[in-house]
Backbone bond lengths (Angstrom), bond angles and torsions (degrees), N, CA, C in turn:
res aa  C-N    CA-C-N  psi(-1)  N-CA   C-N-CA  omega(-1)  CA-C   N-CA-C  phi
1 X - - - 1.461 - - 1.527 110.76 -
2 X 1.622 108.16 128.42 1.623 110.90 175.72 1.452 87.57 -75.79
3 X 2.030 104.57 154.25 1.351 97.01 164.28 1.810 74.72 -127.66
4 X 1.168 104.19 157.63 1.539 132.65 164.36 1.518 104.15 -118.08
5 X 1.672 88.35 153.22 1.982 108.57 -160.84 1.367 77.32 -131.79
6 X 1.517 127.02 135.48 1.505 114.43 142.83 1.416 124.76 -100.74
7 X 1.405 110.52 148.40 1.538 128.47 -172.07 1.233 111.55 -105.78
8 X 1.267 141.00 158.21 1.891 123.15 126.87 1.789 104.48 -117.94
9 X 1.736 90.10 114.70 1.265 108.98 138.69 1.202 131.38 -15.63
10 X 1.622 149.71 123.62 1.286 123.97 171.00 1.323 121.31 -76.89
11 X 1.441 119.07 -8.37 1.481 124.61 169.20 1.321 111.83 -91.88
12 X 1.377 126.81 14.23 1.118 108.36 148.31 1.620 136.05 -139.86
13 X 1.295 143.56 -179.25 1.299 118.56 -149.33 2.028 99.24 -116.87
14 X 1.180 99.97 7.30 1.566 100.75 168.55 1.626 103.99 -135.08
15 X 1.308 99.26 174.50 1.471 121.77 -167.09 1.701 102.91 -74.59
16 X 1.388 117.86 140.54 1.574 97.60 172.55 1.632 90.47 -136.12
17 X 1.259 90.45 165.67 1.671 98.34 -176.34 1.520 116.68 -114.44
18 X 1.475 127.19 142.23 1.119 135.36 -142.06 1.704 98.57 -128.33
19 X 1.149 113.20 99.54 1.425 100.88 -173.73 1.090 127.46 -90.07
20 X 1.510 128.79 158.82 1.909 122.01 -145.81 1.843 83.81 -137.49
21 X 1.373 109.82 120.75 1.273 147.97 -175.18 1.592 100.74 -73.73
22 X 1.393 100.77 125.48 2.212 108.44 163.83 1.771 97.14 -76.47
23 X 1.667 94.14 156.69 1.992 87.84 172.17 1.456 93.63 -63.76
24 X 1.609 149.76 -13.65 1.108 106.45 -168.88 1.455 126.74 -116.59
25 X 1.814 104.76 26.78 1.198 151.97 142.70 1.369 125.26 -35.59
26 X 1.807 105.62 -75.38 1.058 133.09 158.14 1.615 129.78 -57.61
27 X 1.445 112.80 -31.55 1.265 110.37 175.64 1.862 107.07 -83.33
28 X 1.204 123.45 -0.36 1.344 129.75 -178.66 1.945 113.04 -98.74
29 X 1.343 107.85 -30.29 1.295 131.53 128.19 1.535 133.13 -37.35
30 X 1.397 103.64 -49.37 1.241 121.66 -177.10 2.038 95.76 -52.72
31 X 1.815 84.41 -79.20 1.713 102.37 179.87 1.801 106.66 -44.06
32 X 1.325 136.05 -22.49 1.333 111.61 -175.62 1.879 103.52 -88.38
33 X 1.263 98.65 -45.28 1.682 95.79 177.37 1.641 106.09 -61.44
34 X 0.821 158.55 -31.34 1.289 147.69 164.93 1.682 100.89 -58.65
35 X 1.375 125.75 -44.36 1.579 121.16 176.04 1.928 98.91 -37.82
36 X 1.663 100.80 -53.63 1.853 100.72 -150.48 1.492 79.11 -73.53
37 X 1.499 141.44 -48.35 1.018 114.93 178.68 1.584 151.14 -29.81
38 X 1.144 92.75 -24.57 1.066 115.22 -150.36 1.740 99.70 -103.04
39 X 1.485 96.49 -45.98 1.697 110.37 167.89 1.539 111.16 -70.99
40 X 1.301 126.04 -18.98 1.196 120.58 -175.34 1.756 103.89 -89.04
41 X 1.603 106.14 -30.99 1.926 101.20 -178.89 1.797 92.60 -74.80
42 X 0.951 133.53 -37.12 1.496 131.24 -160.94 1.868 93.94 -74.46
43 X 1.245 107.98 -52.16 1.741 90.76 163.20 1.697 128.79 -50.49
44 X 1.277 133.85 -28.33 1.149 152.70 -149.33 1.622 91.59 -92.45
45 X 1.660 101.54 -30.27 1.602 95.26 174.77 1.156 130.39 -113.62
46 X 1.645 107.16 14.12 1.509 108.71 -177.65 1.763 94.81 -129.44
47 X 1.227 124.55 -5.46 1.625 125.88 158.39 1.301 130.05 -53.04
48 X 1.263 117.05 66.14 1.330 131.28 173.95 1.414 129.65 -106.79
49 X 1.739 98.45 159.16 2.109 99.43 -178.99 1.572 86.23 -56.30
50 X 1.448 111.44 136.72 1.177 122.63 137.79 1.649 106.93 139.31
51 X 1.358 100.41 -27.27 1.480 130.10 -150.79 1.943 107.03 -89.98
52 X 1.309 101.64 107.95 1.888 107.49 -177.59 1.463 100.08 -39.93
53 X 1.368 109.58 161.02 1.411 126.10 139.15 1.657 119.99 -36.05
54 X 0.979 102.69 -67.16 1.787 137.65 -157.15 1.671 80.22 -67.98
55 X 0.986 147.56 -84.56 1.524 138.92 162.34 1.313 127.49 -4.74
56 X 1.389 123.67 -47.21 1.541 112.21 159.61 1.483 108.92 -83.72
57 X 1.203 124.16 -38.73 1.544 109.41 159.73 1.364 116.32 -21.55
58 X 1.050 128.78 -62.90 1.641 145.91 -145.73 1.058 94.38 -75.39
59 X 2.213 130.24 -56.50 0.754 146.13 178.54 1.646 111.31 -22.87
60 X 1.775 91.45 -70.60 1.691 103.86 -162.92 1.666 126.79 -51.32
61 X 1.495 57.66 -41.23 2.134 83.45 -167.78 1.861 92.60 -53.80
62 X 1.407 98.27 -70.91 1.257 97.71 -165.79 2.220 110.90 -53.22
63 X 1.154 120.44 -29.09 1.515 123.19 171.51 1.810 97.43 -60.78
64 X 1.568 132.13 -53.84 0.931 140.51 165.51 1.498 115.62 -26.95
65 X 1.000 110.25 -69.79 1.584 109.57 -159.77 2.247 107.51 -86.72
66 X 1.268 90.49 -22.62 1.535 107.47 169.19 1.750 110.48 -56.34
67 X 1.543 102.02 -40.51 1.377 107.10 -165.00 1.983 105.41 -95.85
68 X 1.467 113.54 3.62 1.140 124.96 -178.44 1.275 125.41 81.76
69 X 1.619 100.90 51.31 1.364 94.06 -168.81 1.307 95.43 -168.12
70 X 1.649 122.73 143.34 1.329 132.07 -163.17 1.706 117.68 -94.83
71 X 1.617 124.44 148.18 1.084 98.03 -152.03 2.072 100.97 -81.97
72 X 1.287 144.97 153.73 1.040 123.92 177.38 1.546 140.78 -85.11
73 X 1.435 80.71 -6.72 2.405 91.41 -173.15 1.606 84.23 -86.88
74 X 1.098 146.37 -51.91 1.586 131.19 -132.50 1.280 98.22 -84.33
75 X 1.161 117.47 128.79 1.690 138.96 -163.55 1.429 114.48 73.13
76 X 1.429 118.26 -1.15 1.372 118.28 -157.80 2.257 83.45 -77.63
77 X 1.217 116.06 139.07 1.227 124.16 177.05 1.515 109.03 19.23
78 X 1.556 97.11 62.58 1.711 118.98 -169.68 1.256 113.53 26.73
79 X 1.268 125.92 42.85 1.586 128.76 150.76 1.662 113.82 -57.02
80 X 1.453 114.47 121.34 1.731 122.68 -179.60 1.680 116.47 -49.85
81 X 1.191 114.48 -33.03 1.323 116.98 -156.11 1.771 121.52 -153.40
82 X 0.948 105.89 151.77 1.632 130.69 -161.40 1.739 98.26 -62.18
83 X 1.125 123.16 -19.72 1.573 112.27 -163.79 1.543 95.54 -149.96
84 X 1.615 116.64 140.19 1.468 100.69 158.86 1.424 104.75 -115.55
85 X 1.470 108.72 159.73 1.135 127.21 -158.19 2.035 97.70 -138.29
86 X 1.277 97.25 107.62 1.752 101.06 166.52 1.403 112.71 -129.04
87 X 1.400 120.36 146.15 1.374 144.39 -139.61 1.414 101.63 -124.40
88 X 1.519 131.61 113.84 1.121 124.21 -176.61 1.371 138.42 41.20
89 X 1.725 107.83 -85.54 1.973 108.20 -179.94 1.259 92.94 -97.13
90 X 1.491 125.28 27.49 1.598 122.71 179.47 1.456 91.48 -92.67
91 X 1.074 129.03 165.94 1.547 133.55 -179.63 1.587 102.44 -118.35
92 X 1.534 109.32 -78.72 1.384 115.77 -178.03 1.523 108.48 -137.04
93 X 1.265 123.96 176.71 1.623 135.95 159.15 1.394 93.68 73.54
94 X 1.001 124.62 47.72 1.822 99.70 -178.27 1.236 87.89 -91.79
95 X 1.398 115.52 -172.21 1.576 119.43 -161.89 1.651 99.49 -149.10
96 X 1.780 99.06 131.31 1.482 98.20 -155.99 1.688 96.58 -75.93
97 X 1.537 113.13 155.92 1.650 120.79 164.67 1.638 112.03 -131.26
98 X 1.067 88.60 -175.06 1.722 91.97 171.05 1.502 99.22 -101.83
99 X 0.885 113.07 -37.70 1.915 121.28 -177.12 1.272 97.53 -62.07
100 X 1.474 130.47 -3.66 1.658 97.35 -171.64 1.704 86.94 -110.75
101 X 1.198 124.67 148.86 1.501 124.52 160.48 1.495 111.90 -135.68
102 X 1.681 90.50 141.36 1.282 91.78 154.26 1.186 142.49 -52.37
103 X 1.972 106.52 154.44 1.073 109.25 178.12 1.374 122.55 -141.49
104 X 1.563 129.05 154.78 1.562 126.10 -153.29 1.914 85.74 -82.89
105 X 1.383 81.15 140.26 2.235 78.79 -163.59 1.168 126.57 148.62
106 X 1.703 80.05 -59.14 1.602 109.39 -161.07 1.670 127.16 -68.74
107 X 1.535 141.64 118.32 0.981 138.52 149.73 1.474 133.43 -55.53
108 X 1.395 117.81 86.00 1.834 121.80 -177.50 1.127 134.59 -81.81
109 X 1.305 128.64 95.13 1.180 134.21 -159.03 2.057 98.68 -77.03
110 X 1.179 107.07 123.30 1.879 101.87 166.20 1.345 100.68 -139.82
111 X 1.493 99.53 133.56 1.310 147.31 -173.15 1.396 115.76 -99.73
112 X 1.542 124.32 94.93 1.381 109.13 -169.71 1.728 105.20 -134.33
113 X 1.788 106.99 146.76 1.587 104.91 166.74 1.579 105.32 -132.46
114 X 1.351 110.09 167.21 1.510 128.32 153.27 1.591 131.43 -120.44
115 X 1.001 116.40 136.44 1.445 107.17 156.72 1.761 115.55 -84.23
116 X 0.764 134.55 151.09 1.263 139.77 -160.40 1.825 108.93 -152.83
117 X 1.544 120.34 75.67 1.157 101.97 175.84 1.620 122.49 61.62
118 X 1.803 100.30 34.10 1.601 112.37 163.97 1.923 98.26 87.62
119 X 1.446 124.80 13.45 1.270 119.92 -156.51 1.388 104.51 -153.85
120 X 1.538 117.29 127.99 1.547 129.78 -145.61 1.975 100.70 -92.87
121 X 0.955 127.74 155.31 1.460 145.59 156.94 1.614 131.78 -132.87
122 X 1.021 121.17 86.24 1.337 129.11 -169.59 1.503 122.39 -93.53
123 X 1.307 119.18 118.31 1.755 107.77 169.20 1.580 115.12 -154.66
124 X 0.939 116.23 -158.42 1.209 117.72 -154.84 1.971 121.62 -171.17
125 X 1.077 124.92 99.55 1.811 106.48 157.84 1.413 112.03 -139.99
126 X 1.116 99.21 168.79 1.554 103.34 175.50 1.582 114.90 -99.49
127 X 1.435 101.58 145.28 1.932 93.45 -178.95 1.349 106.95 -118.58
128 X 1.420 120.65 141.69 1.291 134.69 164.52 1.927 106.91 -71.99
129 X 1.035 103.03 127.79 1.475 112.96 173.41 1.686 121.96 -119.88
130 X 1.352 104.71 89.03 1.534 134.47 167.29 1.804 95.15 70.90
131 X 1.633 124.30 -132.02 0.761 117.15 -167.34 1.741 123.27 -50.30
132 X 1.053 137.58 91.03 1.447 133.04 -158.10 1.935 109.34 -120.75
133 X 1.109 120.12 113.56 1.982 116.56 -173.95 1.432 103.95 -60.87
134 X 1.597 95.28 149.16 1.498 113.56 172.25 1.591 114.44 -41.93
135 X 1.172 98.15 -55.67 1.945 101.26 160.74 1.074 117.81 -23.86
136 X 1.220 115.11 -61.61 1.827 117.19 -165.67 1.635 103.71 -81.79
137 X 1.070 119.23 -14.15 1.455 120.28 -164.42 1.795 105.69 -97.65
138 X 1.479 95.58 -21.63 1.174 97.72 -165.45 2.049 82.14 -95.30
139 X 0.952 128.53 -26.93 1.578 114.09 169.91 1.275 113.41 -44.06
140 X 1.869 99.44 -59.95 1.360 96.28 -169.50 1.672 145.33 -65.78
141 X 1.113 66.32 -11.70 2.076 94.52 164.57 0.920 111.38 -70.75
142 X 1.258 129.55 -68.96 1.531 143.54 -167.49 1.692 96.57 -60.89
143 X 1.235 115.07 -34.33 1.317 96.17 -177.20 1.524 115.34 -95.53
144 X 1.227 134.27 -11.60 1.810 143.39 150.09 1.254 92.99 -59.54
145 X 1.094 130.91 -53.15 1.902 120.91 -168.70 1.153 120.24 -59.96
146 X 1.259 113.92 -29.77 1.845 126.76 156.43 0.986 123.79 -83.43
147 X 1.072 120.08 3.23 2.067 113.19 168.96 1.194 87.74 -95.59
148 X 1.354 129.92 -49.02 1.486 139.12 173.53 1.462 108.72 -42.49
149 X 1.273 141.12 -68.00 1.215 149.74 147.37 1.771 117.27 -16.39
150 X 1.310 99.31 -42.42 1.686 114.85 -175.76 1.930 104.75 -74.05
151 X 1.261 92.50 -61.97 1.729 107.05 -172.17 1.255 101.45 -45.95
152 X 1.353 122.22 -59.22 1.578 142.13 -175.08 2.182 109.04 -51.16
153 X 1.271 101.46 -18.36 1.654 101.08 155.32 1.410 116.04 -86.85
154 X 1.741 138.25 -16.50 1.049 112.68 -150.13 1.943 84.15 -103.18
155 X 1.263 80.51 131.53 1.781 114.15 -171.98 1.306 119.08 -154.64
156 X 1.121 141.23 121.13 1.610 139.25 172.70 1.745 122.36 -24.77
157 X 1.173 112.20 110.54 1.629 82.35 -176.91 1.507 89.07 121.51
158 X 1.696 131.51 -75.85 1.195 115.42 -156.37 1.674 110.12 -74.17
159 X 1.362 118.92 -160.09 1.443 116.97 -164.24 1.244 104.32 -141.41
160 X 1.147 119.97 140.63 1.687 126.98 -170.38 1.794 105.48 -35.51
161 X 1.372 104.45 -45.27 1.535 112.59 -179.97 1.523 99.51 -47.43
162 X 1.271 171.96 -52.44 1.264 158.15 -8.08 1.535 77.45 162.62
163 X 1.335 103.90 -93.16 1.439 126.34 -169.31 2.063 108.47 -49.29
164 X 1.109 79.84 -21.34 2.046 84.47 -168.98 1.665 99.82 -99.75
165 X 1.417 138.37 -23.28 1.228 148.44 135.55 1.171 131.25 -40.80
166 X 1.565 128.86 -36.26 1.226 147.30 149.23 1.340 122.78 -55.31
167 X 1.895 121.70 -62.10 0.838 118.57 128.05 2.080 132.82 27.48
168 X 1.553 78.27 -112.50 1.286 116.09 -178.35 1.746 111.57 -43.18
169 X 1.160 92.48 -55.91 1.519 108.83 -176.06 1.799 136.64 -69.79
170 X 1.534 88.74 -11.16 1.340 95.21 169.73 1.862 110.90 -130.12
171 X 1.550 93.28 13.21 1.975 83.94 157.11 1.728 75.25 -100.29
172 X 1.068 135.15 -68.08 1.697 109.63 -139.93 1.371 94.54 -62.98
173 X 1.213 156.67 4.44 1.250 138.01 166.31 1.471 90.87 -81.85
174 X 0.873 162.20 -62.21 1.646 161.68 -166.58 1.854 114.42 -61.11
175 X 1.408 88.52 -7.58 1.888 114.67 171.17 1.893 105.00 57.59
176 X 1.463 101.30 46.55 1.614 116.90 176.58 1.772 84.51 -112.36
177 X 1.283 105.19 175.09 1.210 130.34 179.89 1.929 130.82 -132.95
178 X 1.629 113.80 95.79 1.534 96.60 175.66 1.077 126.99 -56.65
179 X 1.370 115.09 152.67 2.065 151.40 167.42 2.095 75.70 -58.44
180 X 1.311 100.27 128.36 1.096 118.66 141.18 1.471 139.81 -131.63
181 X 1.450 122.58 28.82 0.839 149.14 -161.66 1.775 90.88 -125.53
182 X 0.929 120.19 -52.35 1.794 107.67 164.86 1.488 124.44 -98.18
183 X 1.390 122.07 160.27 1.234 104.21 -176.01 1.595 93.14 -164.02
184 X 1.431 104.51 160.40 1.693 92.65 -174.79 1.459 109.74 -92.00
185 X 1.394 119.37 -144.00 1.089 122.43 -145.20 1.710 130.33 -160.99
186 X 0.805 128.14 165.85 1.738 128.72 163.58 1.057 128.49 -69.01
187 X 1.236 154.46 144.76 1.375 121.61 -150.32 2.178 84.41 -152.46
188 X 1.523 114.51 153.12 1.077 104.68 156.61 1.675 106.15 -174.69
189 X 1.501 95.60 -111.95 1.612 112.66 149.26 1.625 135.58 -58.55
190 X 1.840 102.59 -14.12 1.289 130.65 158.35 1.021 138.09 -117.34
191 X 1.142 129.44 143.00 1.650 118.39 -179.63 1.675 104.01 -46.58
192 X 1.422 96.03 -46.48 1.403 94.20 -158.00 1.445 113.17 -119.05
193 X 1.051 144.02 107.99 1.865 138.02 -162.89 1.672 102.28 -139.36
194 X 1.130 110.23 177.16 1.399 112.42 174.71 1.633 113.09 -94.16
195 X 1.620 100.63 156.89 1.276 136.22 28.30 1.593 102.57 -108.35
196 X 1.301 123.92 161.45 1.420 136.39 148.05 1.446 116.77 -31.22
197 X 0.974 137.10 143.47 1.538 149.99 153.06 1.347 126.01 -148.89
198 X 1.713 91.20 105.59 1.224 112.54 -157.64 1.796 97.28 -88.79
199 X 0.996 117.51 163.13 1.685 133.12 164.31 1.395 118.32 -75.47
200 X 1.427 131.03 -12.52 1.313 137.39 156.36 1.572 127.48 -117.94
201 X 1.251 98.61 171.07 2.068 95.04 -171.11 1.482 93.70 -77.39
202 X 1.393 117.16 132.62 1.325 94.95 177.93 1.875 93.55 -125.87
203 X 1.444 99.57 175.51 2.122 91.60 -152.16 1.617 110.18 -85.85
204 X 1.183 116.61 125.47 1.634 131.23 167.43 2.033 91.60 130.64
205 X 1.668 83.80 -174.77 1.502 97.98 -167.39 1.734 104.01 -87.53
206 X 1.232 106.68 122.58 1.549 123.26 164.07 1.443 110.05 -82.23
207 X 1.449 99.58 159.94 1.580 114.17 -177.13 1.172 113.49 -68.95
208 X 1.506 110.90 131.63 2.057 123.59 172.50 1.759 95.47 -65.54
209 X 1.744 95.60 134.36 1.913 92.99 163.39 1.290 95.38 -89.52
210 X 1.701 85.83 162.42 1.066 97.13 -151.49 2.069 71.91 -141.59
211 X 2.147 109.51 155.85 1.108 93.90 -167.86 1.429 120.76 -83.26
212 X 1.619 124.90 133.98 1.485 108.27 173.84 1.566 92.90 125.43
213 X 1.351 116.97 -14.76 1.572 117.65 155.00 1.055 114.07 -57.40
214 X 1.450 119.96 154.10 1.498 133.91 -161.95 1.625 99.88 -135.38
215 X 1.241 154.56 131.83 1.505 151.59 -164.11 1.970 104.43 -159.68
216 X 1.212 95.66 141.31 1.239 94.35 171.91 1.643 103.45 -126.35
217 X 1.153 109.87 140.36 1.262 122.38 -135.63 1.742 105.11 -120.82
218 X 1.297 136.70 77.64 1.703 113.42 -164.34 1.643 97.62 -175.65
219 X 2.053 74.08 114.44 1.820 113.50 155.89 1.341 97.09 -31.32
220 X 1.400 121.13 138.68 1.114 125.73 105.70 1.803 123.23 -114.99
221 X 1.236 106.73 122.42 1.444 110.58 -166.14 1.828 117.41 -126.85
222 X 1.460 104.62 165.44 1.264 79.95 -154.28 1.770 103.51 -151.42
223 X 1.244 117.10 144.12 1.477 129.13 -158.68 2.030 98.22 -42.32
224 X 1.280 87.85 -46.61 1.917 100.50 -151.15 1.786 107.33 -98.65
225 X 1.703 102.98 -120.59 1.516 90.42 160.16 1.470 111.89 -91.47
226 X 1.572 87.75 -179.88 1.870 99.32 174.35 1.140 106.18 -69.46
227 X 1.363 128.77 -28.11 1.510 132.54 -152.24 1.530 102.72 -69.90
228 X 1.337 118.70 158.03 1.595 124.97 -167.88 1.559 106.66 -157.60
229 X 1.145 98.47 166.77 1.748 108.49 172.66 1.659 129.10 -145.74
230 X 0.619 91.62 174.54 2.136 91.03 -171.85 1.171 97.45 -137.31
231 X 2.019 93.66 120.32 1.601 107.64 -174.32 1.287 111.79 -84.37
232 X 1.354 126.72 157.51 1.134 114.28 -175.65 1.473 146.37 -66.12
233 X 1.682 122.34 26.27 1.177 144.73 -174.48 1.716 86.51 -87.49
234 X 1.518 128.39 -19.96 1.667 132.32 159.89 1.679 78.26 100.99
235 X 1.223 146.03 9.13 1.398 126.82 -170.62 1.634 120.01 -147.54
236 X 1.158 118.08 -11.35 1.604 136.62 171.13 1.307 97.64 -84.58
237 X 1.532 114.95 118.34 1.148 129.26 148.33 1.859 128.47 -84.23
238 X 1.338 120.48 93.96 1.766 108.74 170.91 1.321 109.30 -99.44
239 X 1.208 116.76 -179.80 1.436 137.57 -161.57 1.985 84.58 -103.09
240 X 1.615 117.56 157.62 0.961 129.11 -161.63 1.139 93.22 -86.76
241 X 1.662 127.64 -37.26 1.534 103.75 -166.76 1.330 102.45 -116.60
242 X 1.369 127.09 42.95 1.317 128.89 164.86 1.485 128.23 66.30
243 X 1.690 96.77 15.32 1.292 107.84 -171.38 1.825 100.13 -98.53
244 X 1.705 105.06 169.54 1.298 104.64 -162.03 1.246 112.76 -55.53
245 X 1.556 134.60 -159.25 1.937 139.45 -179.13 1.720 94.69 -169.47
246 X 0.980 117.25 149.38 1.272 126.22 153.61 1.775 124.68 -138.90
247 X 1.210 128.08 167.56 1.169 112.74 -171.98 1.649 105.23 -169.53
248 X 1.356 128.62 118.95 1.090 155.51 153.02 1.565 146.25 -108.44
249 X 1.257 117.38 140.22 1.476 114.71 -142.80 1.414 98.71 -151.29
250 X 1.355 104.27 151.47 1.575 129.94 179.98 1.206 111.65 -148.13
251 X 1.376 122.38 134.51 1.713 134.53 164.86 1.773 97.25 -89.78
252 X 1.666 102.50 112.36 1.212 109.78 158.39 1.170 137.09 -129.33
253 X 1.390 109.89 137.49 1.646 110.93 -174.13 1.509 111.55 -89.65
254 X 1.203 104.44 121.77 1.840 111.44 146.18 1.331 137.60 -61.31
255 X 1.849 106.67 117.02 1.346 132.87 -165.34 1.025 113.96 -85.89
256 X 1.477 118.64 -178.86 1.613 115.00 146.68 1.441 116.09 -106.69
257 X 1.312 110.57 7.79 1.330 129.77 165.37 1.202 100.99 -119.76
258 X 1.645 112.76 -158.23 1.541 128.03 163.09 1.752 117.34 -18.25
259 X 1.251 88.65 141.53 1.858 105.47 173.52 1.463 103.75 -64.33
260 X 1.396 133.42 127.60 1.922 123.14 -172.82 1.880 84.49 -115.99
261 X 1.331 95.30 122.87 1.136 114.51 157.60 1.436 135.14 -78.04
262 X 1.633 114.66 105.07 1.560 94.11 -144.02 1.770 102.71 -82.78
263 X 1.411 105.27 -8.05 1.685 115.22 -169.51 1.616 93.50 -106.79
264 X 1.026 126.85 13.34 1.612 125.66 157.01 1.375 119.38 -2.47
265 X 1.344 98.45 -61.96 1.845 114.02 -154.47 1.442 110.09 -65.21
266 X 1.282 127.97 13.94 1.557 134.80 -178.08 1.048 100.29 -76.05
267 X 1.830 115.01 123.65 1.325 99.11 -174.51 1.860 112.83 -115.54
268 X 1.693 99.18 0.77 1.679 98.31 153.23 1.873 87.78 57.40
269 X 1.440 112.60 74.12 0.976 138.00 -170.59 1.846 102.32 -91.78
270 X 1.433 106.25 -56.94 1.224 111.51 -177.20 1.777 119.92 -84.98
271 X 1.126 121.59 0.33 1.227 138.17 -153.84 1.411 105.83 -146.68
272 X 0.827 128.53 -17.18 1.752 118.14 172.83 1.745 107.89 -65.47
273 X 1.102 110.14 -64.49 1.404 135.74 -169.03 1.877 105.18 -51.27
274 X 1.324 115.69 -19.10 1.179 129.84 -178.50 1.603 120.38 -108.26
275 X 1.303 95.65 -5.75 1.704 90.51 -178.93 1.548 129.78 -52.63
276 X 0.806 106.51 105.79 2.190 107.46 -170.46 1.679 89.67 -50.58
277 X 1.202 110.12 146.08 1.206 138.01 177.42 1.658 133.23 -120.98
């Protein structure tokens, strides 16, 4: 049995309902975020100079539906394709092609979901591809260190504000700037459900977790300003002044212990080994 809690948001002007997950809810959850996991390390090893967009597209979908499970963006609010893929001052949603190729340099942000047996999996990292500057490397840290920072609030008791304060507080100490114009989300029977979780404190009282909440949790942060725009394909997000973005993400469930990361299994193949220290 779903149980739903209702909240109000302070950004918004009706009540929304927040739905509270059985363990065997969550463990079905469990199995789809290990799917994107799993599609997201298999990208980490086929993301190369040379290599289309539209190619890891192909990739996922097909790892997706192999592993029993459908991909979740493509058709989702007529989105083209199974995976998004953004490129440096791209932020999020980019949209895979064959015309776009990689390049040795390049920072790749991939964005991946499943349905899994009526049940959502959401995540997210960015990959460094071969020769890549301390600059960009040092983004991408700063911006894993704050989802890290983020996850590490979700505890019984604290309040979405918690996690988006944390957030917030350790890119602007690193003097980067969050996307506030996107923000993640609730995650369950939908890609997308309440409550909001934004990357900054934003003003009035946010909802207490509560255990059996489900949240998807992911920076997007960014060299210059926060400010951004959407090109006219209606679905590419860049940064206004063309400066780099990165963006990483986790589906996490609320315990009565520890925060359980249900997309854990990312094993940041190309990027571990590089973390500035």
């Amino acid at each position: 049995m779903v149980r739903s809690v209702l909240v109000r948001d302070p950004n918004d002007k009706v009540m929304s309902a927040i739905t509270i997950k059985s363990a065997k809810e969550i463990e079905l959850m469990c199995r789809a975020n290990e799917i994107v996991a799993g599609a997201l390390n298999l990208l980490q090893l086929e993301a190369k100079a040379g290599v289309s967009t539209k190619h890891l597209d192909n990739l996922v979908e097909s790892y997706a539906r192999e592993h029993g499970s459908i991909p979740a963006f493509k058709g989702y609010r007529g989105y083209p394709a199974s995976l998004c893929v953004s490129i440096n001052e791209q932020v999020v949603h980019g949209i895979p092609s064959k015309k776009v190729i990689i390049k040795d340099g390049d920072i790749v942000s991939v964005d991946f979901g499943v349905n899994y047996k009526g049940y959502f999996g959401d995540a997210a990292i960015t990959i460094p591809l071969g020769s890549v500057s301390s600059s960009r490397l040092k983004l991408l840290e700063v911006t894993r260190a704050s989802l890290l920072c983020g996850i590490e609030q979700v505890r019984v008791g604290n309040r979405i504000s918690d996690i988006s304060h944390a957030v917030q507080q350790y890119v602007e100490k690193n003097s980067f700037h969050v996307v506030k114009q996107f923000v993640g989300h609730g995650i369950g029977t939908h890609l997308h459900e309440s409550p909001e979780v934004p990357n900054y404190k934003r003003k009035g009282r946010s909802p207490r977790l509560i255990a059996g909440m489900v949240i998807a949790i992911e920076p997007m942060v960014n060299v210059g300003t926060s400010d951004v725009d959407v090109l006219k394909d209606g679905w590419t997000v860049i940064t206004r002044d063309k400066k780099d973005s990165a963006h990483f993400e986790h589906s996490v469930a609320v315990t009565n212990g520890e925060p359980l990361v249900l997309s854990g299994d990312i094993i940041e193949q190309n990027f571990s080994h590089r973390m500035l220290r």
